[in-house]
Structure formats: C-alpha cells, structure tokens
C-alpha positions in Angstrom: -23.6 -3.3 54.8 -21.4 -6.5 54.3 -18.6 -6.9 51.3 -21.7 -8.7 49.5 -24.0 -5.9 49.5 -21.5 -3.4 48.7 -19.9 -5.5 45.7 -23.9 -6.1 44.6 -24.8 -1.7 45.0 -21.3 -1.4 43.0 -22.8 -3.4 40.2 -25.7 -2.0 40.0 -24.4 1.5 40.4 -22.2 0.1 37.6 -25.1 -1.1 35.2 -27.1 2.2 35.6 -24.2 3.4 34.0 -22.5 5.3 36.8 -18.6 5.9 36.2 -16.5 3.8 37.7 -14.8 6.6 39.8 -18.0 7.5 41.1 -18.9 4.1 42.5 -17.3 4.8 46.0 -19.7 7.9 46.7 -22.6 6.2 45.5 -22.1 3.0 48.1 -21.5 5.7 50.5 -24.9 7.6 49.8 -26.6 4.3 50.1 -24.4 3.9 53.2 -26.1 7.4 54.5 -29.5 6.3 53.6 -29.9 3.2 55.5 -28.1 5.4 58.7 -30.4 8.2 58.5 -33.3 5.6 58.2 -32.7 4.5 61.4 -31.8 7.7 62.8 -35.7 9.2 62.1 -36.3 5.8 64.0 -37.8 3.6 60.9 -37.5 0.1 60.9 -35.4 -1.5 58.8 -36.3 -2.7 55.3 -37.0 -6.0 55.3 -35.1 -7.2 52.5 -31.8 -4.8 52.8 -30.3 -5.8 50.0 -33.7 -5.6 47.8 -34.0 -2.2 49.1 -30.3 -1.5 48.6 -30.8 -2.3 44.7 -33.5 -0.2 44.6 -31.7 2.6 46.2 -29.1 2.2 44.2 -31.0 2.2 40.4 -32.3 5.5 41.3 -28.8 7.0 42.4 -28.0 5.9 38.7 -30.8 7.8 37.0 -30.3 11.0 39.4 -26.6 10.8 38.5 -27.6 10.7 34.8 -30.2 13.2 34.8 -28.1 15.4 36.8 -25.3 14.8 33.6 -28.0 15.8 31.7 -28.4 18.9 33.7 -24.9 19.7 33.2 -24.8 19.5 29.8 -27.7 21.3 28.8 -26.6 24.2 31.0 -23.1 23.9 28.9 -24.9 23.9 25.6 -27.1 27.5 27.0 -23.9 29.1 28.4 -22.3 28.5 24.9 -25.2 29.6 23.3 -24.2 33.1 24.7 -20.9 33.5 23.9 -20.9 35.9 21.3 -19.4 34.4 18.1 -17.7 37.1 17.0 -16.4 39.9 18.6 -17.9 43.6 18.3 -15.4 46.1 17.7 -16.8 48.7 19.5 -17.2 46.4 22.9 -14.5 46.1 25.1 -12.2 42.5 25.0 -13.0 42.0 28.8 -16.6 42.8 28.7 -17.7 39.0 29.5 -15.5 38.4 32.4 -16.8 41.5 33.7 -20.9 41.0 33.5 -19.6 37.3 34.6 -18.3 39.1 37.8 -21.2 41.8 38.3 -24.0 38.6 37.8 -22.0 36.7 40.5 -22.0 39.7 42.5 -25.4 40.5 42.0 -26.6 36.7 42.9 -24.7 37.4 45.9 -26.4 40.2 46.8 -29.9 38.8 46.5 -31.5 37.6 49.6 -31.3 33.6 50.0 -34.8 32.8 48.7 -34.7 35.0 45.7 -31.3 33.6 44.8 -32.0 30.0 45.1 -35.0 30.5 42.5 -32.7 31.7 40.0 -30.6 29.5 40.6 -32.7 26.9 39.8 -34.5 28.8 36.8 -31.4 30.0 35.1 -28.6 27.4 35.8 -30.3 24.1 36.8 -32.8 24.9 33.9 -35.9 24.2 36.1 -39.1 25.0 34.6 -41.5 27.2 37.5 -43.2 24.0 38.3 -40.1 21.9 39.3 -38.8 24.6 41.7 -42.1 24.8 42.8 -42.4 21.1 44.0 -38.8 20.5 44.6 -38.8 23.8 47.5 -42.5 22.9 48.3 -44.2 26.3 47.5 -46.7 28.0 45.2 -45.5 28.7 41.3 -47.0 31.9 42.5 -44.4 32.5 45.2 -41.3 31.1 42.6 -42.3 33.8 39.7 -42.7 36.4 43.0 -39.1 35.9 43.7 -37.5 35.3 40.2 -39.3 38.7 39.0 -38.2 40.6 42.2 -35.0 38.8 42.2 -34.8 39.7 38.2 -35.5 43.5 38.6 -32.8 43.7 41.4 -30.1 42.2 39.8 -31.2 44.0 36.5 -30.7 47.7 38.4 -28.1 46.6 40.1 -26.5 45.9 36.6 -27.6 49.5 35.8 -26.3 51.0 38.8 -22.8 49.5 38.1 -22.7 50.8 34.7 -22.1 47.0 33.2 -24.9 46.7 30.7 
C-alpha cells in the first residue's frame, strides 16, 4: 500500500469514527488483510483501493460494536456490585469469588471455557457463539451447562459461595 492508500484507509478509518490513536493498527490490519490474501493464493482485488475502503468501513463498525461490547459488559459487571455492604459478609468477599471464578474458568477444559466466555463476558446470545465457532446451539448449551455445573461445585468445594 502507497502513502495515498494509507492516508485514504486513515480517513476512512477516521470517518467510521475510529479514534485517532487507533488509526495505526487499523492501516496495519488492512495491511494484514491484503498479505494474507495473497498468501491463500487469491488474486488481487481489482480495484485495491476500492477494496481497501471497503475493508476499512467494516474495521470501523467491528471497532464500534466491539465498544459496544465493552461497555455493556461494564454496565452488567456493575450491575453486580452489591450496593451496599452486608454486615454479616466478609469486606474481601468479592476479590475472592473474583479469584475462585478466574480460577475455576481456568480449570475448565478449552471448549467449555471459550463458551462462557462468550456467553457471560462478550454477552453473546447461544446463536452467535453458535455461528461465530461454527457448531450446533446444541453443542454451545452442552458446554455452558457442563461448564456451569463444574465451575458451580468447584465453587462449592472451595467453600466460596
């Protein structure tokens, strides 16, 4: 990509509302794109910079929906901070379950942990994990019930909840 091409991704990175510190990656994703294009041996685009515009409008909306991710999943986790403090539960209680979860999501075998992963902190519905890992909504509520169960004994086991 030329100093053209770049400066015309960089505006349209820009318009789609992309922060101006984050205009550097997003050239470089478009960057990656066109090289791994040719790596899997697929011609060229024939207008490059067409198809670099392109490229670079959906960056923009996948940056902003990811924001959007973000923010929602700040809004749930805030949601469950107790607003007031019981005075029969320990001060250090949440830092704790926070540790145990972690550990517990640790724990879990790969495919049950990216599931709930999705479900509980990307906020995916069963049908978007479905089609963004490519299996059955069966198999995803499988895994997040078996992956629920385990973390909720293991919970148990450490005496946490």
């Amino acid at each position: 990509m030329g100093p053209a091409l770049e400066d015309r991704v960089r505006a349209v990175l820009a318009l789609g509302g992309m922060p101006y510190g984050e205009l550097p990656d997003g050239v470089q994703q478009i960057r990656l794109k066109l090289l791994e294009r040719a790596a899997r041996g697929e011609e060229a685009p024939r207008d490059v910079a067409a198809w670099a515009a392109v490229v670079a409008s959906n960056l923009a909306m996948d940056w902003h929906r990811a924001r959007r991710r973000q923010e929602r999943l700040g809004e749930r986790l805030a949601a469950l901070r107790p607003e007031e403090r019981d005075e029969h539960r320990p001060a250090d209680e949440s830092p704790l379950l926070s540790l145990a979860v972690a550990a517990g999501l640790d724990a879990l075998p790969d495919a049950q942990r990216q599931v709930v992963v999705l479900r509980f902190y990307a906020d995916l519905p069963v049908r978007g994990i479905a089609d963004e890992l490519g299996i059955p909504e069966g198999t995803v509520k499988s895994r997040l019930h078996a992956a629920v169960r385990s973390l909720r004994e293991r919970l148990h086991e450490d005496e946490v909840v």
